[in-house]
Backbone as JSON Lines, residues from 0, in Angstrom:
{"i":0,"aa":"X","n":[18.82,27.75,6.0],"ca":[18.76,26.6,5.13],"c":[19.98,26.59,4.22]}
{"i":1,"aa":"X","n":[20.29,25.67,4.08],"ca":[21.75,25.47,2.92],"c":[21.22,23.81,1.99]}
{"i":2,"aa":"X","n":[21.49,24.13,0.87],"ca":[21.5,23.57,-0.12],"c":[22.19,22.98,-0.85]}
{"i":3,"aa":"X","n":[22.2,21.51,-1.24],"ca":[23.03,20.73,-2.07],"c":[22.36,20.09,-3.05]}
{"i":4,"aa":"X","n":[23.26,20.47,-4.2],"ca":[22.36,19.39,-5.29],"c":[23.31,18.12,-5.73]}
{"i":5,"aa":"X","n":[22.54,17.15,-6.05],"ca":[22.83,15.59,-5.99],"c":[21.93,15.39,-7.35]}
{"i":6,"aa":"X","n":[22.52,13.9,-7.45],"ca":[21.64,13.17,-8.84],"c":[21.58,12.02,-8.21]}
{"i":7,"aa":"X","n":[20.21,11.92,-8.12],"ca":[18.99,10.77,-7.82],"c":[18.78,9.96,-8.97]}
{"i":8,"aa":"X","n":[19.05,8.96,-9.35],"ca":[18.45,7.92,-10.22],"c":[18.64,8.64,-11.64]}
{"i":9,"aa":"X","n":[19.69,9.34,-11.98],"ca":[20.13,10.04,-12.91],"c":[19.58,11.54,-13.22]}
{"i":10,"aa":"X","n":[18.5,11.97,-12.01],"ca":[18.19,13.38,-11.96],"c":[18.84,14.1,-10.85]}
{"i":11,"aa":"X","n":[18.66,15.07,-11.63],"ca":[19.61,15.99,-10.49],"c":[18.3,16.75,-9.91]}
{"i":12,"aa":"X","n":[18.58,17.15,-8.36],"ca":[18.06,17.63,-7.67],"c":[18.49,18.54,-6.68]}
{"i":13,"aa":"X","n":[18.17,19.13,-5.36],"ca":[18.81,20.02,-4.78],"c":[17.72,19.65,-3.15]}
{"i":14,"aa":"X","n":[18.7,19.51,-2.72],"ca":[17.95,19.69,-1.16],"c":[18.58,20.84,-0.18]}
{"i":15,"aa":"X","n":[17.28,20.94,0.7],"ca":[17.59,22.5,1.38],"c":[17.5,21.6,2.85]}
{"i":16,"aa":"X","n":[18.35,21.75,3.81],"ca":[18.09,21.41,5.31],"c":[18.54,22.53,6.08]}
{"i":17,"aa":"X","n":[18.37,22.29,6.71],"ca":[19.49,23.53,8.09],"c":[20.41,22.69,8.19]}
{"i":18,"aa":"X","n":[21.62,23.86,9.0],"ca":[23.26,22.73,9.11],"c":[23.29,22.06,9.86]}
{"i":19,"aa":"X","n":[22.32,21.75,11.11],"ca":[22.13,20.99,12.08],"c":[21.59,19.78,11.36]}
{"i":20,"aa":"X","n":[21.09,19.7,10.72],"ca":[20.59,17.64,9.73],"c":[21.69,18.11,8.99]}
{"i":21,"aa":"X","n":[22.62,18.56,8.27],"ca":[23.69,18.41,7.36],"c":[24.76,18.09,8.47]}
{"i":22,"aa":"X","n":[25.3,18.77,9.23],"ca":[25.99,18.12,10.48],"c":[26.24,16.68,10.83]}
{"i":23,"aa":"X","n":[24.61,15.9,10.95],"ca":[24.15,14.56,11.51],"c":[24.56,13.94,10.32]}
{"i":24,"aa":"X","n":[24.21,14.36,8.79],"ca":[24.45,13.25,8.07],"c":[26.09,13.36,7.35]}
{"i":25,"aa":"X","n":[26.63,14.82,7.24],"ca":[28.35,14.27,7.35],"c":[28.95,13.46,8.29]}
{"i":26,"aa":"X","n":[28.39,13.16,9.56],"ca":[29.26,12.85,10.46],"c":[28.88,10.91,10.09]}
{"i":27,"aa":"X","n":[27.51,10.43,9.39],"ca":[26.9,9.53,9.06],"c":[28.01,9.01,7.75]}
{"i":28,"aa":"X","n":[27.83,10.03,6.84],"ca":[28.49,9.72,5.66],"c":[30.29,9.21,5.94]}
{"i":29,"aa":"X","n":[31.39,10.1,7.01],"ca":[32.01,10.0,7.12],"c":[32.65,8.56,8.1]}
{"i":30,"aa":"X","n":[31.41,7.91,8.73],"ca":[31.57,6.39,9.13],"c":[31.12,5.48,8.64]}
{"i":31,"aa":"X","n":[30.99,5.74,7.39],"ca":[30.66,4.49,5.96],"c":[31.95,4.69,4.87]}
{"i":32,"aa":"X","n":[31.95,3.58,3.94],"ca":[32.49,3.88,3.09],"c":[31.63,4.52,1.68]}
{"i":33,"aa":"X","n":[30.67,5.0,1.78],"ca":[30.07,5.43,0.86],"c":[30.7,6.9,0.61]}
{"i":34,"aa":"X","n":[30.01,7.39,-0.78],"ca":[30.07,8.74,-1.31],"c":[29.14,9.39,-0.32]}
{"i":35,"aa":"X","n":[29.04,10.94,-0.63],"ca":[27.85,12.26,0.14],"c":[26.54,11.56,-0.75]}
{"i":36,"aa":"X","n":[27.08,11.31,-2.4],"ca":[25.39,10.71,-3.08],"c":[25.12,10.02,-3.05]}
{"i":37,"aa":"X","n":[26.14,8.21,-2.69],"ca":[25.48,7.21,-2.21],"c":[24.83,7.24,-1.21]}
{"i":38,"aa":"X","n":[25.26,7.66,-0.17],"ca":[24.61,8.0,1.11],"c":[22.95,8.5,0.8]}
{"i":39,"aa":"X","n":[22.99,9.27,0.56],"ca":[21.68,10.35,0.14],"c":[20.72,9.24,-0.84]}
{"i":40,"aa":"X","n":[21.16,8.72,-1.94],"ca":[20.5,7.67,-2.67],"c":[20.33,6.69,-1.65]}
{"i":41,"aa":"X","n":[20.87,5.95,-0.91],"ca":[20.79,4.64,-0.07],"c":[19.28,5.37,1.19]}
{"i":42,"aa":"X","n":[19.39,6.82,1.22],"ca":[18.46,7.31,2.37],"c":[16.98,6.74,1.44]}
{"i":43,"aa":"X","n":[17.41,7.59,-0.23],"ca":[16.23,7.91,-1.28],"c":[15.29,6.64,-0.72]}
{"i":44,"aa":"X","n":[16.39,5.26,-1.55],"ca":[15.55,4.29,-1.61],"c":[15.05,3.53,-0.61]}
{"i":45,"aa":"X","n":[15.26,3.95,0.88],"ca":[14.32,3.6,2.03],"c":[12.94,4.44,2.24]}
{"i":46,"aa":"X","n":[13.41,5.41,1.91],"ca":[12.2,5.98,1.58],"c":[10.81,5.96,0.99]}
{"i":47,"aa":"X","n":[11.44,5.81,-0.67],"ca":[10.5,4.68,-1.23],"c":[10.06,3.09,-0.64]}
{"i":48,"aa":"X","n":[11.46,2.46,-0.54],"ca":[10.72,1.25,0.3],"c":[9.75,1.12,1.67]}
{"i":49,"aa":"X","n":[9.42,2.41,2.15],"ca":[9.14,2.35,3.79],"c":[7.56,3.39,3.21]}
{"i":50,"aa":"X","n":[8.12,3.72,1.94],"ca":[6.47,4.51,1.62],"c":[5.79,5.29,2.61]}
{"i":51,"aa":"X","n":[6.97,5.91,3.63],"ca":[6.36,6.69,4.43],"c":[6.2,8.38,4.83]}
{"i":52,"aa":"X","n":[7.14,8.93,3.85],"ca":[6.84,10.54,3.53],"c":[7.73,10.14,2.19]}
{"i":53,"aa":"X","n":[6.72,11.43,1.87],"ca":[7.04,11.79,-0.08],"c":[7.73,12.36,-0.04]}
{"i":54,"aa":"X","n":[8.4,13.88,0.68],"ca":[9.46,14.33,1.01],"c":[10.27,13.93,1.13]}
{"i":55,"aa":"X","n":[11.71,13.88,0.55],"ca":[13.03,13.5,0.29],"c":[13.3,14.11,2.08]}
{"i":56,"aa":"X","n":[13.42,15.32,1.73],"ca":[13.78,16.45,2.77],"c":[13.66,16.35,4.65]}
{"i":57,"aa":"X","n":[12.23,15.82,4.24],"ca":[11.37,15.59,5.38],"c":[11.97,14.04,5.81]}
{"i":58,"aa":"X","n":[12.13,13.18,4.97],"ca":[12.57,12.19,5.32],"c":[14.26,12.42,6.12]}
{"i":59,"aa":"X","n":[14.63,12.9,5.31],"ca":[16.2,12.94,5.98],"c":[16.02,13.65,7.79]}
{"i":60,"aa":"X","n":[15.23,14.48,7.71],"ca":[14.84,15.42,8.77],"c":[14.87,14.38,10.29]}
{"i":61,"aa":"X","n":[13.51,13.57,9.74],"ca":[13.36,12.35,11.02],"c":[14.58,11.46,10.75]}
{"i":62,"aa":"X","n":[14.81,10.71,9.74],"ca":[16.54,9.84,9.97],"c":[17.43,10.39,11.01]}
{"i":63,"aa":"X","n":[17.67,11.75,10.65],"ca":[18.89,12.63,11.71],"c":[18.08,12.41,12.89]}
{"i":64,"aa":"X","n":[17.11,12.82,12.86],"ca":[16.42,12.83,14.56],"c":[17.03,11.96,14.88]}
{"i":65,"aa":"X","n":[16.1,10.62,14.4],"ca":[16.03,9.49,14.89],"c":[17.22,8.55,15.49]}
{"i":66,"aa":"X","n":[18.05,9.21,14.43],"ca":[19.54,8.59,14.38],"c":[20.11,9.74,15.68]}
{"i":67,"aa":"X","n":[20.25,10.6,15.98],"ca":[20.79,11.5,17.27],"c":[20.33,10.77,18.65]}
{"i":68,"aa":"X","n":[18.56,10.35,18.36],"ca":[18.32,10.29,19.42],"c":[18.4,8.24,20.0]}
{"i":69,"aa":"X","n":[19.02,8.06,19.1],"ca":[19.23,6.12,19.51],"c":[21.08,6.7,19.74]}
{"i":70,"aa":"X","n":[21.46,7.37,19.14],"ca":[23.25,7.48,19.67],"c":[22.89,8.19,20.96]}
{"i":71,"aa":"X","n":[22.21,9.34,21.8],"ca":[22.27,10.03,22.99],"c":[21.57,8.56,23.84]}
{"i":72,"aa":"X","n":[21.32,7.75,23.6],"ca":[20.62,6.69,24.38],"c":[21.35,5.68,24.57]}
{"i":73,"aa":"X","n":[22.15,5.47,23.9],"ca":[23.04,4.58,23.94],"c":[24.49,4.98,25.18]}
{"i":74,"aa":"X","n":[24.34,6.7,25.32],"ca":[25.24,6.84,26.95],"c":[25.0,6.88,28.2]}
């Protein structure tokens, strides 16, 4: 697990993933023009809007999936 801390809605926080979802979402962050914390905030607030895990963490977890597995489908 490796760890980054960020500020969410003016709190700071720290998330733990493995480098395999940190991997998926530099390579995410680096084909936007966003920041590493816009990125991460823009994930936050789907999250909340989609009201579908309370987990920050857990959320990012399925995004990377999800997001790996619509790019391997697309060859």
């Amino acid at each position: 697990m490796q760890k980054r801390s960020i500020s969410l809605l003016g709190h700071k926080t720290s998330l733990a993933l493995e480098p395999e979802f940190w991997a998926v979402i530099d390579r995410a962050v680096k084909e936007t023009d966003m920041s590493f914390a816009g990125f991460i905030a823009r994930l936050d607030a789907q999250r909340i809007e989609e009201k579908s895990l309370k987990n920050l963490a857990s959320y990012i977890r399925v995004w990377a999936l999800n997001r790996e597995t619509e790019r391997a489908n697309k060859f």
